[in-house]
C-alpha atoms as a printed R data frame, in Angstrom:
    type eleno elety resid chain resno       x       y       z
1   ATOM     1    CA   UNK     A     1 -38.172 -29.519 -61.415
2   ATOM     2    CA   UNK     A     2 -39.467 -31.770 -58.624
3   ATOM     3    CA   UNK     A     3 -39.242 -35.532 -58.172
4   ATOM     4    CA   UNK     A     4 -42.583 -36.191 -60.065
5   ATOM     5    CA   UNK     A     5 -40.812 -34.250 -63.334
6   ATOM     6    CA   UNK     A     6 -37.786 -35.468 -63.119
7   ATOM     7    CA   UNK     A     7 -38.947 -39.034 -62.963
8   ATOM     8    CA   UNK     A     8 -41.260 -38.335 -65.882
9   ATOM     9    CA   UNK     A     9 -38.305 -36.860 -68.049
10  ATOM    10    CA   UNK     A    10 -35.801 -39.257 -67.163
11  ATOM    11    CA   UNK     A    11 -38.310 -42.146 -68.454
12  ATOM    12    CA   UNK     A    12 -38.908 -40.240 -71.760
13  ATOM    13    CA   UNK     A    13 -35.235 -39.738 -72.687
14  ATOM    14    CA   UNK     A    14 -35.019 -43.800 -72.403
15  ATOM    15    CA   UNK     A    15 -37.147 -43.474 -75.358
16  ATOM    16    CA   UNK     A    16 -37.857 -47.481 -74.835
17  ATOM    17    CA   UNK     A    17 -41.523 -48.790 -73.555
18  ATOM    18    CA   UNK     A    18 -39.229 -50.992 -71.435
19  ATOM    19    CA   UNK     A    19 -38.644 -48.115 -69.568
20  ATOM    20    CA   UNK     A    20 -41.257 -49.251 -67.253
21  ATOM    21    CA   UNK     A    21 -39.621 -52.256 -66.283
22  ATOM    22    CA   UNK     A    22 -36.931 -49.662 -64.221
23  ATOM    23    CA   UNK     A    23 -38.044 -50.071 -60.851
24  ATOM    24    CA   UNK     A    24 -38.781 -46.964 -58.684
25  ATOM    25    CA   UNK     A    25 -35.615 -47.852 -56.509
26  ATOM    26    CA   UNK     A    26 -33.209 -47.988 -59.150
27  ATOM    27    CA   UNK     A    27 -34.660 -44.967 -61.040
28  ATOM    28    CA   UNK     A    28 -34.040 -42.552 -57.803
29  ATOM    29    CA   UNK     A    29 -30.564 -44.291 -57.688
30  ATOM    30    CA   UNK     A    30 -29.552 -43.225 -61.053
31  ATOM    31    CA   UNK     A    31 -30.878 -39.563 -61.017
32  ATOM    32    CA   UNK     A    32 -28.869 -39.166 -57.712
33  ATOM    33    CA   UNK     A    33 -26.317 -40.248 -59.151
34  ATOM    34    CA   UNK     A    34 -26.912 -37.655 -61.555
35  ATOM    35    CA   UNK     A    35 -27.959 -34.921 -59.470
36  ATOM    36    CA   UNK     A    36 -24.290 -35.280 -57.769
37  ATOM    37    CA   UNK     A    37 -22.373 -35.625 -60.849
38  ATOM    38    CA   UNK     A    38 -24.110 -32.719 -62.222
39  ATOM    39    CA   UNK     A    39 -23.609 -30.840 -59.122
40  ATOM    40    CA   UNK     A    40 -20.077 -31.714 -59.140
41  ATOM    41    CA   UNK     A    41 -19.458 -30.723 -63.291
42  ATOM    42    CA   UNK     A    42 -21.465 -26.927 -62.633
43  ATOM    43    CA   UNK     A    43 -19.476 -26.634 -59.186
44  ATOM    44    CA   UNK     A    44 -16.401 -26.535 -61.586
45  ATOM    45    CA   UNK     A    45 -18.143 -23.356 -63.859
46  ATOM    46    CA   UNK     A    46 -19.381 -21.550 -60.601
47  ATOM    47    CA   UNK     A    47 -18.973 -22.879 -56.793
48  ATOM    48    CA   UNK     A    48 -20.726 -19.826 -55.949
49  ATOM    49    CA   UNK     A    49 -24.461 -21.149 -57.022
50  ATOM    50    CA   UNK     A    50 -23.626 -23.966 -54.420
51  ATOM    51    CA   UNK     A    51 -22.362 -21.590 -52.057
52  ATOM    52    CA   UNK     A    52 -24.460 -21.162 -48.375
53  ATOM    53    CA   UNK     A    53 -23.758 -20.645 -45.088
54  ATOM    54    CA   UNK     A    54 -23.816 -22.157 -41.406
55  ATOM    55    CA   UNK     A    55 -23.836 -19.467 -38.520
56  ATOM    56    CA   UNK     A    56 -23.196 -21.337 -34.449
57  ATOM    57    CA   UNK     A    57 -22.272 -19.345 -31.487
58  ATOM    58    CA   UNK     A    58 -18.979 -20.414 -29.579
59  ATOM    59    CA   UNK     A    59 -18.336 -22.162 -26.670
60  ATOM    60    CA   UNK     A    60 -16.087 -20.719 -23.857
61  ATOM    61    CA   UNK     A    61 -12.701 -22.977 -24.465
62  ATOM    62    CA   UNK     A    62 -14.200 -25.322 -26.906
63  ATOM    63    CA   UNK     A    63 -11.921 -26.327 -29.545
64  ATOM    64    CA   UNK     A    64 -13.905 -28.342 -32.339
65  ATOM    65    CA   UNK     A    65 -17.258 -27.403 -33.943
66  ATOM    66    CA   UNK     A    66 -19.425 -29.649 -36.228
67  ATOM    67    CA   UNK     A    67 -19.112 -28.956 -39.852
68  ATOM    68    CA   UNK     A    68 -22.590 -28.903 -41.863
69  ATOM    69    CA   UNK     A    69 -23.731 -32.761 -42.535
70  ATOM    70    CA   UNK     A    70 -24.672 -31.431 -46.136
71  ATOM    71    CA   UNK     A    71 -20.956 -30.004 -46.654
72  ATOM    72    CA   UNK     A    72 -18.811 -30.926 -49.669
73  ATOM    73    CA   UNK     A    73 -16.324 -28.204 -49.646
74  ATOM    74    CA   UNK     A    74 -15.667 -25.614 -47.329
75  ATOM    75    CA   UNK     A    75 -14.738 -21.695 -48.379
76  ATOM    76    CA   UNK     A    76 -13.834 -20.522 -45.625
77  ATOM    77    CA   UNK     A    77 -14.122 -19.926 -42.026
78  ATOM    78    CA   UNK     A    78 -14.873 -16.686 -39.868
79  ATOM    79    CA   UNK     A    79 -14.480 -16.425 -36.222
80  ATOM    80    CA   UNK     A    80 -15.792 -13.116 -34.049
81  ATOM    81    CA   UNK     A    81 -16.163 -11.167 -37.658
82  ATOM    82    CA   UNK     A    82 -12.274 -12.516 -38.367
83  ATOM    83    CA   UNK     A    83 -11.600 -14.121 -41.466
84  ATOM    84    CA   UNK     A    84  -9.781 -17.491 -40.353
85  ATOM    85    CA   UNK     A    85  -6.489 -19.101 -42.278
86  ATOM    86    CA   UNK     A    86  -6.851 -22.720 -43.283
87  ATOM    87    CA   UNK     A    87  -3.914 -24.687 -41.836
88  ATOM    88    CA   UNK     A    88  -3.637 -28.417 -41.868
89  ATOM    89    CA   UNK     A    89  -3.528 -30.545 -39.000
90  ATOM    90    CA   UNK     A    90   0.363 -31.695 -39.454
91  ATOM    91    CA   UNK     A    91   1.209 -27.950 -39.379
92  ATOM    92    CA   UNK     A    92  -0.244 -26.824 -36.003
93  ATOM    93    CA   UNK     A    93   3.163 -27.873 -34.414
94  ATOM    94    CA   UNK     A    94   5.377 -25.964 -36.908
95  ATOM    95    CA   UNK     A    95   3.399 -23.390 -36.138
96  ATOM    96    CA   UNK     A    96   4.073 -23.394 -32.574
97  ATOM    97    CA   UNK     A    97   7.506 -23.491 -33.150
98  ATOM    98    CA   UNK     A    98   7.578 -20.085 -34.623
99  ATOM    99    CA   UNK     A    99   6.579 -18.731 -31.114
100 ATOM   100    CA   UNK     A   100   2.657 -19.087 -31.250
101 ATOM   101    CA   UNK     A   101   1.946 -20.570 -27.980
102 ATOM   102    CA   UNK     A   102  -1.720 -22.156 -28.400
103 ATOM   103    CA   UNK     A   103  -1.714 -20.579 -31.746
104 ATOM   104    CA   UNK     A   104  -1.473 -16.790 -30.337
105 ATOM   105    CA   UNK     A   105  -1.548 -14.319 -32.539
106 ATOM   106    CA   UNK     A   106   1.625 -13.121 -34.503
107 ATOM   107    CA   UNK     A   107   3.226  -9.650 -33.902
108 ATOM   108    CA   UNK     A   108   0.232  -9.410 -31.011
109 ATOM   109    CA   UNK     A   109  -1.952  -9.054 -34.236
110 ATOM   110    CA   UNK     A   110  -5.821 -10.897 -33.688
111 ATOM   111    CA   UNK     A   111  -5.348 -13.615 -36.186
112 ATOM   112    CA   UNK     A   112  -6.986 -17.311 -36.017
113 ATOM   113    CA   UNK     A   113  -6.629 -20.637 -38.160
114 ATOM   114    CA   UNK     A   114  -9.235 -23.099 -38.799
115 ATOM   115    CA   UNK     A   115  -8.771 -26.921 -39.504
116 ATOM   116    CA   UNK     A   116 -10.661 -29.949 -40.193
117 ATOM   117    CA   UNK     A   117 -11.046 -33.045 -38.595
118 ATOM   118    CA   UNK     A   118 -12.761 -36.515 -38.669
119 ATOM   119    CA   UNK     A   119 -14.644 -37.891 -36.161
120 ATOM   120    CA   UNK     A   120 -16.328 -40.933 -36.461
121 ATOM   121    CA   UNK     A   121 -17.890 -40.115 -39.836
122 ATOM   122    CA   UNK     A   122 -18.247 -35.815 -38.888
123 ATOM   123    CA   UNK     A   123 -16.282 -33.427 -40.047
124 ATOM   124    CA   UNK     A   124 -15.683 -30.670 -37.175
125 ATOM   125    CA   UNK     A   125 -14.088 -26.988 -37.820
126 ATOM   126    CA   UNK     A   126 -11.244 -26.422 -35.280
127 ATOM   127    CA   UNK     A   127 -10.520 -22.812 -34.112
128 ATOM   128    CA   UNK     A   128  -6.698 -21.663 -32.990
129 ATOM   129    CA   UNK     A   129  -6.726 -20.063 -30.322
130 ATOM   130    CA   UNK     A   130  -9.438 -21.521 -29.068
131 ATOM   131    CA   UNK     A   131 -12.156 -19.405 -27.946
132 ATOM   132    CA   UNK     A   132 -12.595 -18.096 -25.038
133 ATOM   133    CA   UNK     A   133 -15.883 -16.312 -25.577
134 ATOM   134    CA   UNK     A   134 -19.388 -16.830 -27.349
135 ATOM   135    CA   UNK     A   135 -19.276 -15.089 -30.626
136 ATOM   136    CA   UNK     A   136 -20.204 -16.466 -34.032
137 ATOM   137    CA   UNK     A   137 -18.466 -18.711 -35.982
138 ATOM   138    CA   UNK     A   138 -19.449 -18.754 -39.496
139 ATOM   139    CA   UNK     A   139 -19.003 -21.277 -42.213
140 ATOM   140    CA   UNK     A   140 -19.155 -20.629 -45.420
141 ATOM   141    CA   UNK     A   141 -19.264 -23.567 -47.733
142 ATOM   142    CA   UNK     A   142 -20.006 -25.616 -50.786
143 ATOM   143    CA   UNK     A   143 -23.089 -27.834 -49.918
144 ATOM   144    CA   UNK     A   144 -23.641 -31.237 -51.783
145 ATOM   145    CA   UNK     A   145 -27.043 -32.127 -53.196
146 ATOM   146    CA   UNK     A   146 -29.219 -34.155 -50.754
147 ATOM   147    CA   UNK     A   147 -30.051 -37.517 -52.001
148 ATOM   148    CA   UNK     A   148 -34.166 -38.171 -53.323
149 ATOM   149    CA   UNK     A   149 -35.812 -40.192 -51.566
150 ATOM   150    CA   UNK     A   150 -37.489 -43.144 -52.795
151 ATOM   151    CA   UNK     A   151 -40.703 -41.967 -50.238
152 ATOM   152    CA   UNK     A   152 -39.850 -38.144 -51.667
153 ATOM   153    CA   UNK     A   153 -43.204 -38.258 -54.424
154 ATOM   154    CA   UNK     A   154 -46.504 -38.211 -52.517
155 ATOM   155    CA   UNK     A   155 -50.242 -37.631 -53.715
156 ATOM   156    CA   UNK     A   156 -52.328 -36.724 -50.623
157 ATOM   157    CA   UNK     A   157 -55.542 -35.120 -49.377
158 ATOM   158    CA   UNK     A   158 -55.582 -32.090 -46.510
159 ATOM   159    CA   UNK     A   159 -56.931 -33.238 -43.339
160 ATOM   160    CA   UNK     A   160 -57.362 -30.102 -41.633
161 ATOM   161    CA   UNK     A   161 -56.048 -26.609 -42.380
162 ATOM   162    CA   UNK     A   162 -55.634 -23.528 -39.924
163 ATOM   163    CA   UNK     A   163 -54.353 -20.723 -42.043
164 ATOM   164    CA   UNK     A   164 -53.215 -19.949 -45.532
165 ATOM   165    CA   UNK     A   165 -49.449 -21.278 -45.130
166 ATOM   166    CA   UNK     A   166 -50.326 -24.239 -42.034
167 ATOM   167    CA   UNK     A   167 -52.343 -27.654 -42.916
168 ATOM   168    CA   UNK     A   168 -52.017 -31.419 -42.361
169 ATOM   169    CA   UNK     A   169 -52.082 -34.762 -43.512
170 ATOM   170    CA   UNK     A   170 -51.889 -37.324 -41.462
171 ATOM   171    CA   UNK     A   171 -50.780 -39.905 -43.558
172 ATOM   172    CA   UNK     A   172 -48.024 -37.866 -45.401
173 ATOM   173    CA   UNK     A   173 -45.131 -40.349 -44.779
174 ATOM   174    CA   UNK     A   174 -42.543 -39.306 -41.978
175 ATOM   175    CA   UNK     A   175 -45.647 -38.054 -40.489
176 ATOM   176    CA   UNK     A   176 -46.184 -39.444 -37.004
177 ATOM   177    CA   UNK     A   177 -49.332 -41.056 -37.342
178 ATOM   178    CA   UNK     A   178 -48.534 -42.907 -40.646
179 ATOM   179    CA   UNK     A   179 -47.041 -46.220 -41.315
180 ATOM   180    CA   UNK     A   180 -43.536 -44.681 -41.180
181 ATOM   181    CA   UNK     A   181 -41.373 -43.486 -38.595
182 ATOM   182    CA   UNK     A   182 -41.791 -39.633 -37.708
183 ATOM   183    CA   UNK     A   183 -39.248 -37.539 -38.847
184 ATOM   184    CA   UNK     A   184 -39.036 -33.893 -38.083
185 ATOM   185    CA   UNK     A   185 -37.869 -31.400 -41.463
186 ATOM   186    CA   UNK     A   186 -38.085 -34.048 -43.695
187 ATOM   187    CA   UNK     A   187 -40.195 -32.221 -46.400
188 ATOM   188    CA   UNK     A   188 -38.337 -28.574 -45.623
189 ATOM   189    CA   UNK     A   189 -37.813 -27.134 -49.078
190 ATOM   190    CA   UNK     A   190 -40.571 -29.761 -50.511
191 ATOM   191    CA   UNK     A   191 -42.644 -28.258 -53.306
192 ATOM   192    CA   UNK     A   192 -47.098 -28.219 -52.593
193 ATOM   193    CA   UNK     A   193 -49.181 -28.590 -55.589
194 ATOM   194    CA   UNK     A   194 -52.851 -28.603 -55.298
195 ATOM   195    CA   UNK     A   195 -54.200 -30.548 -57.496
196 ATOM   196    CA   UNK     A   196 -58.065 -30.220 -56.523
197 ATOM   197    CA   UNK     A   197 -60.109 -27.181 -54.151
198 ATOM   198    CA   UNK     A   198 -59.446 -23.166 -53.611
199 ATOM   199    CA   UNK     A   199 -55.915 -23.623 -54.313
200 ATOM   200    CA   UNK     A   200 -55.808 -25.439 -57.567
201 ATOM   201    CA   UNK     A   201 -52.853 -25.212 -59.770
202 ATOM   202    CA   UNK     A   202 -51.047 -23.120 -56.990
203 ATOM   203    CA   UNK     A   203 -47.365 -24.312 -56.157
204 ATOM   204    CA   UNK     A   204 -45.360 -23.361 -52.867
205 ATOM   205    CA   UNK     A   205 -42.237 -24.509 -51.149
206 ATOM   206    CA   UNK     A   206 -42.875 -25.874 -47.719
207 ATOM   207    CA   UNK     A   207 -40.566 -23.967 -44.700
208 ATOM   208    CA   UNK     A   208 -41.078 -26.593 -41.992
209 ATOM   209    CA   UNK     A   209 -42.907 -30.135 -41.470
210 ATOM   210    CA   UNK     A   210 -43.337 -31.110 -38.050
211 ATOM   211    CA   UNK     A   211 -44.481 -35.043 -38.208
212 ATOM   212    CA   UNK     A   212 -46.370 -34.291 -34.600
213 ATOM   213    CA   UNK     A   213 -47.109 -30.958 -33.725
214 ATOM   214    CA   UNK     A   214 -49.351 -31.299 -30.348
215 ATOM   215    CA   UNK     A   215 -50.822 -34.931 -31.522
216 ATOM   216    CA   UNK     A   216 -51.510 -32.898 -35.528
217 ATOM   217    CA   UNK     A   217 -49.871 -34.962 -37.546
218 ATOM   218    CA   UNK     A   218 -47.995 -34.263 -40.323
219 ATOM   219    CA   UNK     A   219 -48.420 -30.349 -40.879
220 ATOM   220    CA   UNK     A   220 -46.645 -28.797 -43.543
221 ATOM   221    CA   UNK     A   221 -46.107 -24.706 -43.427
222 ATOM   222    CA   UNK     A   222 -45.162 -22.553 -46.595
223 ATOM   223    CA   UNK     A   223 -43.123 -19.887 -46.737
224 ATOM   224    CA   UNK     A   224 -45.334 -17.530 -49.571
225 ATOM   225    CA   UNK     A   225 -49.388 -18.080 -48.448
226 ATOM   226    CA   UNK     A   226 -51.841 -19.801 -50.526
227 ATOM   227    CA   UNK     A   227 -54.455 -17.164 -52.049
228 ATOM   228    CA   UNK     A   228 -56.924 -19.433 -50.191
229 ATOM   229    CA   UNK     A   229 -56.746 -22.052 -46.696
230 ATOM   230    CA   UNK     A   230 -57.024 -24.751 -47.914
231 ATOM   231    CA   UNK     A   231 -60.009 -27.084 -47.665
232 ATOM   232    CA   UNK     A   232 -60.189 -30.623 -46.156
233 ATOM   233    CA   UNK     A   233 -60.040 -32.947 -48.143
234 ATOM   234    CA   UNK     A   234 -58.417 -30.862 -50.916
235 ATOM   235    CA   UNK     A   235 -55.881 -32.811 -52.769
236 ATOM   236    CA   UNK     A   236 -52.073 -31.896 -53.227
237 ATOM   237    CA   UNK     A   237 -49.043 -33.291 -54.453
238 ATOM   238    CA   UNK     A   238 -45.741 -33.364 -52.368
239 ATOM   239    CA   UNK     A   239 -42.268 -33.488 -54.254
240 ATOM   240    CA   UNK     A   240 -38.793 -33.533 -53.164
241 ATOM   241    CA   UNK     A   241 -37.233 -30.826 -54.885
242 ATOM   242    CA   UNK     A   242 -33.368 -30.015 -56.477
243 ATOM   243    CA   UNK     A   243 -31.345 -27.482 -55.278
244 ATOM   244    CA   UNK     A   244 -29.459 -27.166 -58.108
245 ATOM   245    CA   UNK     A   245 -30.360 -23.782 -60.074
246 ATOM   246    CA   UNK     A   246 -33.573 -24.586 -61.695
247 ATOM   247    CA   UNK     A   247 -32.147 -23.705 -65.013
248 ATOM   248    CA   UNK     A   248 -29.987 -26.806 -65.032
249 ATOM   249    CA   UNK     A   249 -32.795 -28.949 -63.357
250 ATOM   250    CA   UNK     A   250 -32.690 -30.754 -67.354
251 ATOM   251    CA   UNK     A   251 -29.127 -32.382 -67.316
252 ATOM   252    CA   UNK     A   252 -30.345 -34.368 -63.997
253 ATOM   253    CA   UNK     A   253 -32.832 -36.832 -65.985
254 ATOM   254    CA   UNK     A   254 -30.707 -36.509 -69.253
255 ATOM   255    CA   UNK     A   255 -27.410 -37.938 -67.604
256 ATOM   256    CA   UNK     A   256 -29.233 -40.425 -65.673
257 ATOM   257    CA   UNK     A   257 -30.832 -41.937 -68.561
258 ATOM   258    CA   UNK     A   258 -27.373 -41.890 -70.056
259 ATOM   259    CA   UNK     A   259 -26.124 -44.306 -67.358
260 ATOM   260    CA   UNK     A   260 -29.480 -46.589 -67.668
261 ATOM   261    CA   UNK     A   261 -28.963 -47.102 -71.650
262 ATOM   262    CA   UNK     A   262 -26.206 -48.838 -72.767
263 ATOM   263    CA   UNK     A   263 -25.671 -46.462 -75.658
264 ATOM   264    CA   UNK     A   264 -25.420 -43.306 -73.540
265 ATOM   265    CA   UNK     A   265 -22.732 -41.633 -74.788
266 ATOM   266    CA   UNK     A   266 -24.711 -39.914 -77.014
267 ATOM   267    CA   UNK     A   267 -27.219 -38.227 -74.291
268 ATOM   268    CA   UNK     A   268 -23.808 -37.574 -72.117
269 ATOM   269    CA   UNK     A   269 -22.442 -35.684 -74.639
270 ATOM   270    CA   UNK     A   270 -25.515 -33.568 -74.403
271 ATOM   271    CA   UNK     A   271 -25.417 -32.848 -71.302
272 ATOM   272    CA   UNK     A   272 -21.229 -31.859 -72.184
273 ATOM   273    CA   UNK     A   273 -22.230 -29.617 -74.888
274 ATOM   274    CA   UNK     A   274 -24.826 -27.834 -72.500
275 ATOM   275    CA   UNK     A   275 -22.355 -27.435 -69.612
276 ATOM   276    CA   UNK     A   276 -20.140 -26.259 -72.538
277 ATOM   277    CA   UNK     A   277 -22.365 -23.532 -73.291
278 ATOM   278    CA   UNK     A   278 -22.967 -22.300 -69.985
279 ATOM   279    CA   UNK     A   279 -19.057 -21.905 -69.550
280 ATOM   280    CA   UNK     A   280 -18.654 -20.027 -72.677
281 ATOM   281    CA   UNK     A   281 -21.788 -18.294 -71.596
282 ATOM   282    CA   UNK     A   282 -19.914 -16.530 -68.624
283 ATOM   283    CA   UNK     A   283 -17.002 -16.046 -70.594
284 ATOM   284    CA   UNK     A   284 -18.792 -14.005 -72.984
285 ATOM   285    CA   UNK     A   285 -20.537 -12.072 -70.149
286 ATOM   286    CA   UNK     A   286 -24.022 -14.105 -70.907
287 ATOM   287    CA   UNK     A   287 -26.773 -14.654 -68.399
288 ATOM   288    CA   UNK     A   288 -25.953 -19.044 -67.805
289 ATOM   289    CA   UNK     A   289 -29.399 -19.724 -66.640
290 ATOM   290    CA   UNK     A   290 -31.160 -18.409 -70.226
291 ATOM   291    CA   UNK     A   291 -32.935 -20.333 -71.758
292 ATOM   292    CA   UNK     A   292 -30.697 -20.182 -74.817
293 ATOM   293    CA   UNK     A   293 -27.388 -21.575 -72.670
294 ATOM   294    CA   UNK     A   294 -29.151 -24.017 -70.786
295 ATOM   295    CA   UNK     A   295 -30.603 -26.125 -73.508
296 ATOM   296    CA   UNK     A   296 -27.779 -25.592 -75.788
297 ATOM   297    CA   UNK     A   297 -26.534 -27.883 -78.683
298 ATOM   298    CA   UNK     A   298 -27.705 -31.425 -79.077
């Protein structure tokens, strides 16, 4: 589900015509707070539907890398095509003390160690011994759910279009030429709905926004082309988008509208019975993300 959907369920599960008095603000703060608590609950059935990976190149004798900002747990660590061992920070110097000098390899064996460290708010991958050469390091890791924005639901028109995957708007917000500050990637992973022209009904993920591209402002490319280019002043909507498995995309709005109502036990213990199912679902050797699992019993 998008932002637009998720918004609309979460304000029909308050089953209240109050609901309307739940201001856009605090309605993006409670399904975030859903989205991560969701996130956190399937992470404990499968980590491996969270599970992506960062790929930098070394420095010659640099120590510390930058974790990914979107990180929540790391799996593990590979250095030149080396699987790394985790070791914690108090533990270098024991280690040292078994006759690794810099961390060299034991028995003359090509073995590293990762670690992690804080630095004023980043987390940064260490790697023992520290390289002396330019191959990849690759992170594999659990990444956390970006937060919706309260901007992240937009109803525009196309300004111009070039192909079948490139077109602008130039007052898209985070575009350069609108009212907000420019801002590079923000709608990467964004979901296009035409709502009017060629392309009506069509939906595609957008792979890149560029708020200034050569004084074209905001132009949004999709990965899979439209059938048609679109036409100007065709209109679309523009939604942030989950990146939890679209199968669970339901126990977002449910949950939040459990923390909104004050008797929301009964809609969290929906959303337990659901995750419930989906556990016993790969226990049993059952496809998780059927439709069958996914709503299960209320």
């Amino acid at each position: 589900m998008n932002l637009r959907q998720l918004l609309s369920e979460f304000h029909g599960h308050l089953e209240d015509p109050r609901h309307e008095m739940v201001r856009p603000a605090e309605s993006i703060r409670l399904l975030n707070h859903a989205q991560m608590t969701v996130a956190r609950l399937l992470l404990n059935i499968n980590r491996e539907w969270f599970t992506t990976t960062n790929t930098q190149s070394a420095v010659d004798t640099q120590e510390l890398y930058n974790a990914p900002s979107d990180m929540l747990v790391p799996v593990s660590v590979s250095y030149n095509g080396l699987v790394c061992t985790r070791v914690a920070v108090s533990n270098l110097p024991a280690l040292d003390d078994r006759g690794n000098t810099n961390m060299r390899p034991i028995k003359d064996e090509q073995h590293f160690y990762y670690l992690l460290k804080g630095t004023l708010g980043v987390v940064q991958v260490g790697i023992r011994p520290i390289p002396n050469g330019t191959e990849n390091i690759i992170i594999t890791y659990v990444q956390a759910p970006p937060d919706f924005n309260e901007r992240g639901s937009y109803f525009g028109k196309v300004t111009a279009a070039t192909s079948t995957t490139v077109f602008n708007d130039v007052q898209v917000p985070y575009a350069g030429a609108a009212s907000w500050t420019g801002v590079d990637d923000f709608w990467n992973d964004a979901e296009v709905h035409f709502v009017s022209g060629v392309n009506y009904g069509i939906r595609r993920r957008v792979s890149d926004f560029k708020e200034d591209n050569a004084a074209v402002y905001g132009e949004l490319t999709v990965g899979t082309a439209f059938p048609n280019t679109p036409g100007a002043g065709d209109s679309f909507e523009l939604d942030e988008v989950s990146p939890i498995p679209a199968h669970f995309h339901n126990l977002i709005p449910l949950y939040a509208a459990s923390l909104h109502k004050r008797d929301g036990g009964e809609l969290r213990q929906m959303v337990y019975n659901q995750l419930e199912g989906i556990r016993r679902s790969l226990t049993e050797n059952l496809d998780p993300q059927s439709e069958d699992v996914t709503q299960g019993e209320s």
